[in-house]
Structures are given as structure tokens and as C-alpha cells.
N, CA, C and O atoms as a DFTB+ gen file, in Angstrom:
748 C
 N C O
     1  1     114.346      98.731      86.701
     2  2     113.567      98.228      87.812
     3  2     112.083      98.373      87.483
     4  3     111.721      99.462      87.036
     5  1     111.191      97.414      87.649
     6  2     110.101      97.709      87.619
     7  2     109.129      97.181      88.924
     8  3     109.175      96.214      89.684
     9  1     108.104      98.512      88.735
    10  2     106.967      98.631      90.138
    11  2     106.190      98.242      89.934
    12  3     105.873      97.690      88.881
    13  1     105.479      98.418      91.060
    14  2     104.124      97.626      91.047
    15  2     102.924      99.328      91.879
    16  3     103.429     100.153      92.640
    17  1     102.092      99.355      91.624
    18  2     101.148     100.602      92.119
    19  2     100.602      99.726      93.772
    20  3     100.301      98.532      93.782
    21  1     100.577     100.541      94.932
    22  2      99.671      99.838      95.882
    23  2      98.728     100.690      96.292
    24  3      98.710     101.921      96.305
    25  1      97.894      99.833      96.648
    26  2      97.050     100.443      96.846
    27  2      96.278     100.216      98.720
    28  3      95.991      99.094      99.139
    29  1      96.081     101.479      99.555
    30  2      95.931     100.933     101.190
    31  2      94.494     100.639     100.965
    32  3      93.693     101.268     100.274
    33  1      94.265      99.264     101.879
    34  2      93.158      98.952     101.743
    35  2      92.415      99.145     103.500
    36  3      91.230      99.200     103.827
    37  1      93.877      99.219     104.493
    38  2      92.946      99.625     106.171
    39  2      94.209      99.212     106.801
    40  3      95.355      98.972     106.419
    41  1      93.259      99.223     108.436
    42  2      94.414      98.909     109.043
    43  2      93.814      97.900     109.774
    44  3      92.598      97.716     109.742
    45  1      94.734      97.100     110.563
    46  2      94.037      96.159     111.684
    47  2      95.115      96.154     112.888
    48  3      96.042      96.904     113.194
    49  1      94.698      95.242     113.306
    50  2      95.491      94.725     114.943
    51  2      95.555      93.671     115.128
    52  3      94.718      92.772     115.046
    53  1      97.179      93.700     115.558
    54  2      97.894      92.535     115.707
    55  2      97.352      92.344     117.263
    56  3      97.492      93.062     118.253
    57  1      96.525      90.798     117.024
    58  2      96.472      90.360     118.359
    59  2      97.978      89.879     119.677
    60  3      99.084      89.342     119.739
    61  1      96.817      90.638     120.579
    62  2      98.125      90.452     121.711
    63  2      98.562      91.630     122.136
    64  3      98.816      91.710     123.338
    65  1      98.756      92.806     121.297
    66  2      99.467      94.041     121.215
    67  2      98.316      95.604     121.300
    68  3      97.493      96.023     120.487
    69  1      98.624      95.981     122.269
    70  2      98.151      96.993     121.691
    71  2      98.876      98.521     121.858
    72  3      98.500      99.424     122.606
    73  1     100.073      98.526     120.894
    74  2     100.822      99.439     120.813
    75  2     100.968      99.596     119.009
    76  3     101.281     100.561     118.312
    77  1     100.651      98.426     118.723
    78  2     100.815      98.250     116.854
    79  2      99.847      98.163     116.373
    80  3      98.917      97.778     117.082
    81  1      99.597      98.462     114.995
    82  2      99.321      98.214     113.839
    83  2      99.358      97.144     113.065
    84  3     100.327      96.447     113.370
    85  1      98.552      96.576     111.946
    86  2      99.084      96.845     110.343
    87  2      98.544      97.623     109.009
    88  3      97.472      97.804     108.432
    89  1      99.064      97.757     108.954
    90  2      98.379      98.594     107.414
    91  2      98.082      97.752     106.132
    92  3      99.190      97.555     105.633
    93  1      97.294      97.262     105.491
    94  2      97.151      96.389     104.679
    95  2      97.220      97.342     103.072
    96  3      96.496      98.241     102.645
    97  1      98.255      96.757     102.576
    98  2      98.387      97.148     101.121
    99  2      98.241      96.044      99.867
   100  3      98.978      95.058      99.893
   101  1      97.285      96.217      98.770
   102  2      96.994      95.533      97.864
   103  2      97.985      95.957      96.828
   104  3      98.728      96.932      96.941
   105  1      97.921      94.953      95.573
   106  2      98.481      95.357      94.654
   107  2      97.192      96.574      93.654
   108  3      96.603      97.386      94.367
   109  1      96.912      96.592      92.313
   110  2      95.896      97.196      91.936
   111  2      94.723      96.216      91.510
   112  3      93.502      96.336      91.612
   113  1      95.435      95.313      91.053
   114  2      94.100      94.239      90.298
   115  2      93.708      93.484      91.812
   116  3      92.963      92.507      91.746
   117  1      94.264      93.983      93.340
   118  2      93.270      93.305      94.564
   119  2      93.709      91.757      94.648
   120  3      93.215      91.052      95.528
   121  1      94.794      91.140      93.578
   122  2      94.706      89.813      94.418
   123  2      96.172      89.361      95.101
   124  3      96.580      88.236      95.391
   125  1      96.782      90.632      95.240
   126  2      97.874      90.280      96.252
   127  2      98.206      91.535      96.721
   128  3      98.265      92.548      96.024
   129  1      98.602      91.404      98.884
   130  2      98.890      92.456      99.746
   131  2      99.922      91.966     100.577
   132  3     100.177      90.801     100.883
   133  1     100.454      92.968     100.884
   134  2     101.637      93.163     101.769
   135  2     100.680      93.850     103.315
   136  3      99.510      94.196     103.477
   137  1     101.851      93.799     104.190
   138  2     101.255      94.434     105.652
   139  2     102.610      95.094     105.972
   140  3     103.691      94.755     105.489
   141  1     102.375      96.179     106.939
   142  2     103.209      97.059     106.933
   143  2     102.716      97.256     108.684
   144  3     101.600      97.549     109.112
   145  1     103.962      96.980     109.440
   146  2     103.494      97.241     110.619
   147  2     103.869      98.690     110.773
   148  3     104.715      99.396     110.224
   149  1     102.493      99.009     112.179
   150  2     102.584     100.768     112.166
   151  2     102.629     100.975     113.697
   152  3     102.572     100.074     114.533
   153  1     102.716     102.013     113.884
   154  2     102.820     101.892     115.993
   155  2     101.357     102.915     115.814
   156  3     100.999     103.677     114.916
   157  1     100.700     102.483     117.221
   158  2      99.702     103.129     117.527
   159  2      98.665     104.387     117.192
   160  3      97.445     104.541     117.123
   161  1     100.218     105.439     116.975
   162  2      99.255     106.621     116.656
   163  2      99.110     106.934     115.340
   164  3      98.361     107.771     114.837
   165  1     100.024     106.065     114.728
   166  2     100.150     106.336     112.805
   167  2      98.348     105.069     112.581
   168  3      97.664     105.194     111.565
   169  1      98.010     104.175     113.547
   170  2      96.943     103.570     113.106
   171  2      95.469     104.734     113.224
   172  3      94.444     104.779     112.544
   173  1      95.902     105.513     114.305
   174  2      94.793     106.461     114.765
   175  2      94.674     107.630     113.785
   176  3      93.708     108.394     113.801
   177  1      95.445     107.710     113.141
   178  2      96.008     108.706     112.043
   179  2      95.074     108.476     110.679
   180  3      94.270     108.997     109.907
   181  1      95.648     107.566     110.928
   182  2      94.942     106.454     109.492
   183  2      93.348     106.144     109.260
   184  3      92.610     106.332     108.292
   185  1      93.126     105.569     110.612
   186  2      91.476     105.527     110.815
   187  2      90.942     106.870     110.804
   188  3      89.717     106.800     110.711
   189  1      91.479     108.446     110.880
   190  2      91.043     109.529     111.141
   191  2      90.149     109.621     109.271
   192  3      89.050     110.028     108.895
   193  1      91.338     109.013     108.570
   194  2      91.417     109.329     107.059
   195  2      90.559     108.341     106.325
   196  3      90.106     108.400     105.182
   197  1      90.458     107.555     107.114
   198  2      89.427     106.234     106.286
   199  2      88.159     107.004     106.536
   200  3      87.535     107.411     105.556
   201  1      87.754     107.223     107.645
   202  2      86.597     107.634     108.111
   203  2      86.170     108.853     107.644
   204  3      85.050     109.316     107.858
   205  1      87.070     109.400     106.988
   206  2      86.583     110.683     106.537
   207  2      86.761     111.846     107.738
   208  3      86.596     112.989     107.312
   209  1      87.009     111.760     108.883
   210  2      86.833     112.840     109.758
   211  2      87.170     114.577     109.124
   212  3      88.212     114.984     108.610
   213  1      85.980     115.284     109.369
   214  2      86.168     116.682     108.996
   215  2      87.854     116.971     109.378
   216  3      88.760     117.143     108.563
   217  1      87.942     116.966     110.728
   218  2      89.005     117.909     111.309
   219  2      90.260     117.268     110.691
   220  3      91.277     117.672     111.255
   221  1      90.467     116.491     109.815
   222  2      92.010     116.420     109.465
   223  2      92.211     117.180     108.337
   224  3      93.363     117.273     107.915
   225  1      90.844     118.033     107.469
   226  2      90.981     118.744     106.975
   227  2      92.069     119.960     107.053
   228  3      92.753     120.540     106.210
   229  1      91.860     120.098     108.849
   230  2      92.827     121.204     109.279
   231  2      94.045     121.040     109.937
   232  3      94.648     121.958     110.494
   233  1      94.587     119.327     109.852
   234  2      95.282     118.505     110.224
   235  2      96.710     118.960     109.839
   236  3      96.759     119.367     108.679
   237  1      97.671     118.992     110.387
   238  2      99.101     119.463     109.787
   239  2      99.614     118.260     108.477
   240  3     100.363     118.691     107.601
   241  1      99.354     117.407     108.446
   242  2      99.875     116.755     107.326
   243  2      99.027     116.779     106.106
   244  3      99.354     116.502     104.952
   245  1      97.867     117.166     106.578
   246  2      96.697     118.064     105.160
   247  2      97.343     119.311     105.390
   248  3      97.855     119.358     104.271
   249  1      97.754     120.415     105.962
   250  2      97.540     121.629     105.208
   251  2      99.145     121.778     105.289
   252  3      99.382     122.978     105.147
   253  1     100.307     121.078     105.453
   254  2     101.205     121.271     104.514
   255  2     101.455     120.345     103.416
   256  3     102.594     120.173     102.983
   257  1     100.753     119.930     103.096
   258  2     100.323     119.094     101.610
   259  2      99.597     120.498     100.722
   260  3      99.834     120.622      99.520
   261  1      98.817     121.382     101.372
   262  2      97.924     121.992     100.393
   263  2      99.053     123.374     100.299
   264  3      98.774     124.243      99.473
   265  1      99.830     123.480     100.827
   266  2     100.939     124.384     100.826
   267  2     102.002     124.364      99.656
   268  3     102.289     125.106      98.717
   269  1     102.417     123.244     100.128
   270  2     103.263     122.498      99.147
   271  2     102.874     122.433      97.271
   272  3     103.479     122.706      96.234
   273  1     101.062     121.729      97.776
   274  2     100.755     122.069      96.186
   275  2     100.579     122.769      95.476
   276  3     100.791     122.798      94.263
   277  1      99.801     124.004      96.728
   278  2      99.566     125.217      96.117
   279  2     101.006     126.384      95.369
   280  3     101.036     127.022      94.316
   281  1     101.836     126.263      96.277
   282  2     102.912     126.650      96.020
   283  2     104.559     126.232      95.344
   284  3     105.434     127.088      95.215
   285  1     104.668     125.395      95.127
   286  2     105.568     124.548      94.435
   287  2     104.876     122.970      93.770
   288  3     105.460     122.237      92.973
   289  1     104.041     122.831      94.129
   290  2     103.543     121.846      93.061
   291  2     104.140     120.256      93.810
   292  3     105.131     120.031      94.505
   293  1     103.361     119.613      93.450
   294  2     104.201     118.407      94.010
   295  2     104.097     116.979      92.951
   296  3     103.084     116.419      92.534
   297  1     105.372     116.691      92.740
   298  2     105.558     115.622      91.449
   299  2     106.490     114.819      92.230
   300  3     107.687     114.872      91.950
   301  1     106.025     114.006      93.279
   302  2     106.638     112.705      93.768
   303  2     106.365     111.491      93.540
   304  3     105.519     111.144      92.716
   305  1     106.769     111.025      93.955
   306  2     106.405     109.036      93.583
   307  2     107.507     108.243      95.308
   308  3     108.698     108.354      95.599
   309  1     106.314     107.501      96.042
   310  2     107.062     106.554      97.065
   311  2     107.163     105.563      96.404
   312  3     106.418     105.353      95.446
   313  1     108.448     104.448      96.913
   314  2     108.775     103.490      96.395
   315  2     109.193     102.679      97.276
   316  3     110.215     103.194      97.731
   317  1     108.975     101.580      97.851
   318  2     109.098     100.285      98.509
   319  2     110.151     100.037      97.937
   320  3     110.183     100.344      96.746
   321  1     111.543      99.324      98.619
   322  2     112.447      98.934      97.308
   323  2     112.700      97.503      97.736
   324  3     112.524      96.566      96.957
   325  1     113.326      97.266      99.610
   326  2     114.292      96.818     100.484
   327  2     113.456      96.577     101.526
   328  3     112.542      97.385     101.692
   329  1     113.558      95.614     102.302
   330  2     113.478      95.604     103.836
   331  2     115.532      95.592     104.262
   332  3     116.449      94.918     103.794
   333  1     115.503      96.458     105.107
   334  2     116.465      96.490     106.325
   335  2     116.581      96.811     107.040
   336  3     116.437      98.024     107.191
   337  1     117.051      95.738     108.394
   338  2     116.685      95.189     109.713
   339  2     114.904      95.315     110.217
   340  3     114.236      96.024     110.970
   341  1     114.704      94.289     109.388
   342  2     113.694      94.030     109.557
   343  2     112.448      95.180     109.042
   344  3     111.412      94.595     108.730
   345  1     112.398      96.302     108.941
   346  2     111.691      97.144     108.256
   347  2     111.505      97.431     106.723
   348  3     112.545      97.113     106.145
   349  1     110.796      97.795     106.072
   350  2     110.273      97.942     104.475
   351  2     111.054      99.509     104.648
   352  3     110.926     100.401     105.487
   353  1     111.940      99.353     103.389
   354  2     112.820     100.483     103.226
   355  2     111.722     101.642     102.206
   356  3     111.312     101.423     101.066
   357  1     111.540     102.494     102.803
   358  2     110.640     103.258     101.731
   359  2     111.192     104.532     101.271
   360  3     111.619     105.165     102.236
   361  1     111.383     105.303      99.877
   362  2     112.141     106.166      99.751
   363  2     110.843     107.195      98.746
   364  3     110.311     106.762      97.724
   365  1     110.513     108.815      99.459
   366  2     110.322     109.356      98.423
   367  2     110.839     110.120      97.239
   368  3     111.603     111.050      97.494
   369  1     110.534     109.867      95.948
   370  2     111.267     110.627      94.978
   371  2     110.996     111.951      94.376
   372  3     109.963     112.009      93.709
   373  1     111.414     112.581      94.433
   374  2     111.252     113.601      93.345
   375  2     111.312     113.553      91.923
   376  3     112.358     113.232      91.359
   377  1     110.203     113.866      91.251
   378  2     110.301     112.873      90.192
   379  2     110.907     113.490      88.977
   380  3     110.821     113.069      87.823
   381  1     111.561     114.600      89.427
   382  2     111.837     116.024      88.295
   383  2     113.456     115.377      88.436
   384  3     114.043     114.832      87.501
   385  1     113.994     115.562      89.752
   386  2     115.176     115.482      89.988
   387  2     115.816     114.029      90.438
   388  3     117.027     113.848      90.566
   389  1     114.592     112.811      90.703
   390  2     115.210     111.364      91.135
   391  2     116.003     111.465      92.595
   392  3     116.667     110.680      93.272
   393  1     115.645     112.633      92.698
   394  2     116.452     113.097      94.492
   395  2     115.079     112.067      95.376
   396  3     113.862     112.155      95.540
   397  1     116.372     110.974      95.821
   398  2     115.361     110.472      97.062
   399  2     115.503     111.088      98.553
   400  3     116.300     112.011      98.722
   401  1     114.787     110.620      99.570
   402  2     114.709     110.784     100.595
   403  2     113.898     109.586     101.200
   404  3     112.767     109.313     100.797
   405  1     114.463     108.970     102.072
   406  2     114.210     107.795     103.353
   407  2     112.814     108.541     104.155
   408  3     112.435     109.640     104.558
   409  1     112.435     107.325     104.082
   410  2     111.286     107.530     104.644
   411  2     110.391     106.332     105.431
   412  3     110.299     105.259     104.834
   413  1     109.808     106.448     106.581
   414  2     109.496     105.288     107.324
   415  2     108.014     104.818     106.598
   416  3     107.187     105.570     106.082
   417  1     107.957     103.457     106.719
   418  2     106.792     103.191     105.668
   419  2     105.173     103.239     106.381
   420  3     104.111     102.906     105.854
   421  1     105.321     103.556     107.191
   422  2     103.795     103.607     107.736
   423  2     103.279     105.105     107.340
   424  3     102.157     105.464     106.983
   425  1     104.310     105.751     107.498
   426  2     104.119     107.511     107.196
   427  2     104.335     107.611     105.843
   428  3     104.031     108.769     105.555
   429  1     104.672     107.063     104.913
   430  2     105.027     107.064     103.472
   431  2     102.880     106.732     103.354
   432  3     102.077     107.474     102.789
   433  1     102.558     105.357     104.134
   434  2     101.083     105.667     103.607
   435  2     100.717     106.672     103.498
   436  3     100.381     107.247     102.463
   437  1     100.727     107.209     105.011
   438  2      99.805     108.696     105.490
   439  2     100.239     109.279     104.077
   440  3      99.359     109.139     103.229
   441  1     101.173     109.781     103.720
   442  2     101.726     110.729     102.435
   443  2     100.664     110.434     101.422
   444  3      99.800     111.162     100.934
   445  1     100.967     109.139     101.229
   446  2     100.278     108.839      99.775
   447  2      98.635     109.369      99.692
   448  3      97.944     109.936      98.845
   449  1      98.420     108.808     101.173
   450  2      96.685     109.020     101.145
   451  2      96.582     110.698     101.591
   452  3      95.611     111.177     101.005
   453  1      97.009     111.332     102.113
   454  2      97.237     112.944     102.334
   455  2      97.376     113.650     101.309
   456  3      96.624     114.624     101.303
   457  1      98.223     113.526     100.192
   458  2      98.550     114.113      99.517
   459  2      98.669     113.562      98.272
   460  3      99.024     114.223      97.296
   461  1      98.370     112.272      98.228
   462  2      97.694     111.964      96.834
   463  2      98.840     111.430      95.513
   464  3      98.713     111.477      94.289
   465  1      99.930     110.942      96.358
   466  2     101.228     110.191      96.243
   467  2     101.260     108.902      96.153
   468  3     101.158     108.138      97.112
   469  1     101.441     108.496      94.679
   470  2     101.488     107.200      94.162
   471  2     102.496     106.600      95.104
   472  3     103.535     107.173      95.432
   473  1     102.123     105.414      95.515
   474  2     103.009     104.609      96.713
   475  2     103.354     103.134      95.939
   476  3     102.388     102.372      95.979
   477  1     104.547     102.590      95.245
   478  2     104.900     101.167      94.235
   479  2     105.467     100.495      95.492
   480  3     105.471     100.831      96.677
   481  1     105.876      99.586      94.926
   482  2     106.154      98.476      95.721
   483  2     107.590      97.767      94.197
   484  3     107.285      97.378      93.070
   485  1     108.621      97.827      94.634
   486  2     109.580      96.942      93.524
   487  2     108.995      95.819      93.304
   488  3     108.714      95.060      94.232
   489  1     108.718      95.540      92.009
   490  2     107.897      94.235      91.879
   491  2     108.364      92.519      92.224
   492  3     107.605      91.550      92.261
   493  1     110.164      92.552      92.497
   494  2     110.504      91.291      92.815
   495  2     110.152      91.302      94.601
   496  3     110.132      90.224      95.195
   497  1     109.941      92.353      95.201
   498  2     109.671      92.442      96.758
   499  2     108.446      92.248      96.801
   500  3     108.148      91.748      97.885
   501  1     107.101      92.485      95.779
   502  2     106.244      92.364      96.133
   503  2     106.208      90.898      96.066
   504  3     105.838      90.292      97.072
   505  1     106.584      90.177      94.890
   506  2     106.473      88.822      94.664
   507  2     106.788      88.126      96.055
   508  3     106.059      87.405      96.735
   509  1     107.817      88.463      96.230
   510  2     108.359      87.751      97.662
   511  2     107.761      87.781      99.024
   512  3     107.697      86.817      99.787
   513  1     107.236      89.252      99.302
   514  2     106.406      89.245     100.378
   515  2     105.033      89.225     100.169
   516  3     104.281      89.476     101.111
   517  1     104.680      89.010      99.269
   518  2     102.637      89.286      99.166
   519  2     102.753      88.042      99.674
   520  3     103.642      87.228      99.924
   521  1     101.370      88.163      99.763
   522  2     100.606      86.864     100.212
   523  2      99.206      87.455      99.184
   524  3      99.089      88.566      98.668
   525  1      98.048      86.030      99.112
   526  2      96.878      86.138      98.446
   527  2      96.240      87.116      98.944
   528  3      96.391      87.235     100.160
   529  1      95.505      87.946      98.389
   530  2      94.333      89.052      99.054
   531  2      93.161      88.532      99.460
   532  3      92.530      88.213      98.453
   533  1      92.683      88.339     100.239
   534  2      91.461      87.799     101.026
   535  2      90.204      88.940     101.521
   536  3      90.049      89.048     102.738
   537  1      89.275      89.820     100.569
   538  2      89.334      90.994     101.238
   539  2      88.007      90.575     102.565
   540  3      87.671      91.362     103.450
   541  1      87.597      89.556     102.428
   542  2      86.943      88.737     103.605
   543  2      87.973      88.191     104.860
   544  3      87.449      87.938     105.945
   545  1      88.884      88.081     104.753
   546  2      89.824      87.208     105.591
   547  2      89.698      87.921     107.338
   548  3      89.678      89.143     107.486
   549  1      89.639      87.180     108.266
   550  2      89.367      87.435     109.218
   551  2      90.803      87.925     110.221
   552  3      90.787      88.583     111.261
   553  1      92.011      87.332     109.475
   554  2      93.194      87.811     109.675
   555  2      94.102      87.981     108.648
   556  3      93.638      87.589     107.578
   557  1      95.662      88.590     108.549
   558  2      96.211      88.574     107.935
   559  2      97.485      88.193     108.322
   560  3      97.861      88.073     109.488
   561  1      98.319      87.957     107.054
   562  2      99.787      86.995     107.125
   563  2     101.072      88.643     107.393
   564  3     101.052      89.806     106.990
   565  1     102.071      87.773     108.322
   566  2     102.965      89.427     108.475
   567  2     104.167      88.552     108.100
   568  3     104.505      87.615     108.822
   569  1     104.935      88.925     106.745
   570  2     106.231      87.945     106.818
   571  2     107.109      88.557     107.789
   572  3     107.272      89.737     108.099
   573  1     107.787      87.177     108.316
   574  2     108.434      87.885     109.943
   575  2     110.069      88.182     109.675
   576  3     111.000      88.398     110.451
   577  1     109.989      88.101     108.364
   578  2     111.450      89.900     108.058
   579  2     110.879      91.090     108.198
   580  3     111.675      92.029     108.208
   581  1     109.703      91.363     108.314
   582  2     109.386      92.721     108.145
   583  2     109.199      93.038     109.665
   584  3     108.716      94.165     109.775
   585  1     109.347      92.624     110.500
   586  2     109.574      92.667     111.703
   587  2     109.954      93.118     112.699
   588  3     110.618      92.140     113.041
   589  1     110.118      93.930     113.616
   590  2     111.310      94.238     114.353
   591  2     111.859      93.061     115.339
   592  3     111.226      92.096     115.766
   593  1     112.896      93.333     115.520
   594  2     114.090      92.598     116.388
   595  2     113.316      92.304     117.919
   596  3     113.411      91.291     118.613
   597  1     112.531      93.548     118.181
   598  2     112.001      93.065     119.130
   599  2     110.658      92.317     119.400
   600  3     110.245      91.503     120.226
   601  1     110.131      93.037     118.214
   602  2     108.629      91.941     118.197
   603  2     109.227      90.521     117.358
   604  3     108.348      89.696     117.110
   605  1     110.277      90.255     117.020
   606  2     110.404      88.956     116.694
   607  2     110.573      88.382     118.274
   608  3     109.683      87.664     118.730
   609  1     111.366      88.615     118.822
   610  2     111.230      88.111     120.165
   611  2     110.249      87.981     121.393
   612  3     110.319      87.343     122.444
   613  1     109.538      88.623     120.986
   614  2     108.435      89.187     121.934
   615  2     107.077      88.160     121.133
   616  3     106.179      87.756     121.873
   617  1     107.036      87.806     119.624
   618  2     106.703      86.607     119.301
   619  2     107.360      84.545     119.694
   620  3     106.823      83.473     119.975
   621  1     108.685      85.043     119.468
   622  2     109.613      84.060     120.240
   623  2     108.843      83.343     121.383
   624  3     108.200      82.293     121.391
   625  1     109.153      84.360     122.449
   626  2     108.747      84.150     123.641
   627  2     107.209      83.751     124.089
   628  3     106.991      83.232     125.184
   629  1     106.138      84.051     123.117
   630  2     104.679      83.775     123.331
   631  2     104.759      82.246     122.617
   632  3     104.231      81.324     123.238
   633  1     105.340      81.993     121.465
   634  2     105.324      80.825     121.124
   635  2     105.885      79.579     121.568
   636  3     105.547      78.477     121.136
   637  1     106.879      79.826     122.573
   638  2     107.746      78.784     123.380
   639  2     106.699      79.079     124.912
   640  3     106.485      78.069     125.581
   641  1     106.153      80.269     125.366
   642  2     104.973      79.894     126.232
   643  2     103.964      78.944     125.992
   644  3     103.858      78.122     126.902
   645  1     103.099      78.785     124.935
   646  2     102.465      78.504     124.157
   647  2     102.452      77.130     123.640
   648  3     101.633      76.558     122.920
   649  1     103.516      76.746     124.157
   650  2     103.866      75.548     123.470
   651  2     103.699      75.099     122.211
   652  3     103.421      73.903     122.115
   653  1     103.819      75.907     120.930
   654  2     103.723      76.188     119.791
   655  2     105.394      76.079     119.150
   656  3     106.023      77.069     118.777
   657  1     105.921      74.676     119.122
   658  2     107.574      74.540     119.074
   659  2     107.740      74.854     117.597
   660  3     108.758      75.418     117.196
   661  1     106.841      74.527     116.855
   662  2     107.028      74.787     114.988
   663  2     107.124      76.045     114.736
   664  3     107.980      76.235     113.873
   665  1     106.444      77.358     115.238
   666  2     106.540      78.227     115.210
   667  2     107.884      78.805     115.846
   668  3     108.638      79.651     115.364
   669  1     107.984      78.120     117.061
   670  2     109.291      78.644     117.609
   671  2     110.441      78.709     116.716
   672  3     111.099      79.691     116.371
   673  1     110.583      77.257     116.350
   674  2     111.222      76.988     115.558
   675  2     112.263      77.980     114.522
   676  3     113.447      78.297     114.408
   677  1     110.513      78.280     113.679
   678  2     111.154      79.316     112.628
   679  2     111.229      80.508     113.005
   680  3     111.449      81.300     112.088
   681  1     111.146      80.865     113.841
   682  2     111.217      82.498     114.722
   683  2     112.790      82.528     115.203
   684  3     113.587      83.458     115.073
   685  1     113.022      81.103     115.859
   686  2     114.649      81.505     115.914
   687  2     115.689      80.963     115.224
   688  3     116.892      81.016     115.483
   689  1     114.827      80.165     113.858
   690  2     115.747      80.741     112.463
   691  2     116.140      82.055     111.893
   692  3     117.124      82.551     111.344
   693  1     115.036      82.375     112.232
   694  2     114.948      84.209     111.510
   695  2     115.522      84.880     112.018
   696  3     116.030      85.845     111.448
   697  1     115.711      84.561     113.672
   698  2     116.696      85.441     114.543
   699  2     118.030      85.015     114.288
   700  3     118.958      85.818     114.387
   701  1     118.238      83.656     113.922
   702  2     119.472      83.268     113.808
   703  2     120.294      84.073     112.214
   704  3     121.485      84.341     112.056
   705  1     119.337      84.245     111.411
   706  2     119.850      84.838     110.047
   707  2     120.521      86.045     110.219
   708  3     121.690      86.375     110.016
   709  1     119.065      86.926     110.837
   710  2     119.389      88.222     111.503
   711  2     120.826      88.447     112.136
   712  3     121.543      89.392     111.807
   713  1     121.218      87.389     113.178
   714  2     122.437      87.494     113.739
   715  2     123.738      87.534     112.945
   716  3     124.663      88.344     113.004
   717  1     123.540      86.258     112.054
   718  2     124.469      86.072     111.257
   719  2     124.985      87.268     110.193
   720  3     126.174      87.577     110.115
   721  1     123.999      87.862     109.435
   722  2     123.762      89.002     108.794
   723  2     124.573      89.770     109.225
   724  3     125.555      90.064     108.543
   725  1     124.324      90.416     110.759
   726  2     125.160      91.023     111.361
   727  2     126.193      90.876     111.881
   728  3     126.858      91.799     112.352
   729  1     126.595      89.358     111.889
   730  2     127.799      89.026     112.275
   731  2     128.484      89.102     110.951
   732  3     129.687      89.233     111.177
   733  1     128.312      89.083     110.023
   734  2     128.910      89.348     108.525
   735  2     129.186      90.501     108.369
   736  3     130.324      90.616     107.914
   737  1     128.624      91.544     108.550
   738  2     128.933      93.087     108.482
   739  2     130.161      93.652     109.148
   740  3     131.036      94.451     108.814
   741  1     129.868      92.876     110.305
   742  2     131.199      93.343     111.695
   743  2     132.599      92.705     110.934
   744  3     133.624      93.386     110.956
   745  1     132.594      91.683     110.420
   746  2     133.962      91.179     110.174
   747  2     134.644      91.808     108.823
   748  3     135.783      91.477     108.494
């Protein structure tokens, strides 16, 4: 299998919402990113760390990072592999032992940028979900597998308000896959 290095470049907001996130991830050479939706307080988390704020110095996910290093050392690697049901499957490794552990991908950032944890991306997933890097761009692209079940619907529904039928369209293709998917599993 081969990776790809990412790199977080911020976060923004999904218009309409204000309970979410995204987290914008580049590749290294900057001309292709993924988005990673985050809920509210993992964005407040995040902006604490962009900004530099003193006090996360004394932050629990800084000082059991400095625990960890100080005392057992830390040789991990996160890895993007999968989206399933609709989420970016993220797993950290141990890189001594290849022992993974599941991990939700908005908090796999925090890790990386906390503690200083190379974060890849499987390189046929990045191909598939990047889009161009724009680091001017006034918005960004969210492929709508990475999605949840309910903000696909909760998009659904603004776009059939909206009278926006093309969009609808492919929103309840995606729901229709989704279904099917799961109607495949059950049988």
C-alpha cells in the first residue's frame, strides 16, 4: 500500500450550519486537499492550536502527549485508509508493533498537530477524493460520501427547498447507493 503525507492547512464553516466544521487537509507539494468534517468543539480545539493559544500548553491532549513522550516514547503513524458510512476511516499505528487502533478523523488531526504524528492519506483515496488546492479559494469542495446520513439529508432537503433539482438529484443518488449498500449487507 502506498501513502501519501497530509498536511492540516485550517478549518472553515460549512455554510448554513453551525454545529460543523471542516478541516482542510493538503497533500505535501499543496496542490491537492481533502476536507474532513468536524463537529463544533473539535473546530474550537483546532483554532485554539492554529492560533497558538498559551493555555493549551496545559491542555489535556498536550500534557498527555508530553507524558507519553516523556515516558514511553511515541513511534506512531495515522493513516486514512476507507470511508465507512459515510465517514474517513482513520486508524492509529504503532509503528514498532503495526497494532492499529480506530480512530475518528477529526481527532486523529488534533493528534497529529498535538503530538507531532505523521497523519497519510492511502494514496488511491486521496486520488479519489482530493480535489485541486486553491489556497485563495473562498470555499471548499466536501465529496458527499464523506458525509453523514444525516447531513446528506439535511442537504437533500435545502436543495429540493431551494429549488436546486441537479443537486437534488445527485444527493438522492448517493442516498440511494447508501441504501442499497446496506440493503446488500442485510441479505
Amino acid at each position: 500500500m502506498t501513502k501519501e503525507r497530509l498536511i492540516f492547512k485550517g478549518v472553515s464553516e460549512i455554510v448554513g450550519t453551525e454545529d460543523l466544521g471542516l478541516l482542510i487537509l493538503t497533500d505535501e507539494a499543496k496542490e491537492r486537499q481533502i476536507t474532513v468534517v468536524c463537529d463544533k468543539a473539535m473546530a474550537v480545539q483546532l483554532e485554539l492550536r492554529i492560533k497558538k493559544i498559551p493555555i493549551t500548553k496545559i491542555m489535556l491532549p498536550e500534557v498527555l502527549c508530553n507524558i507519553l513522550k516523556n515516558n514511553v516514547g511515541l513511534n506512531y503513524e495515522l493513516l486514512i485508509d476507507n470511508i465507512v458510512d459515510g465517514q474517513y476511516r482513520t486508524l492509529l499505528y504503532d509503528k514498532d508493533t503495526m497494532e492499529p487502533l480506530l480512530i475518528r478523523a477529526s481527532d486523529a488531526v488534533l493528534l497529529s498537530i498535538v503530538a507531532d504524528i505523521p497523519l497519510y492519506i492511502e494514496t488511491g483515496l486521496m486520488k479519489r477524493q482530493s480535489v485541486v488546492y486553491n489556497e485563495n479559494a473562498r470555499g471548499v469542495s466536501l465529496p458527499v460520501n464523506t458525509i453523514s446520513d444525516e447531513m446528506l439529508q439535511a442537504a437533500l432537503d435545502k436543495a429540493i427547498a431551494d429549488e436546486n433539482y441537479e443537486l437534488a438529484s445527485h444527493l438522492r443518488d448517493e442516498k440511494k447507493r447508501r441504501n442499497k449498500k446496506v440493503d446488500n449487507l442485510d441479505n
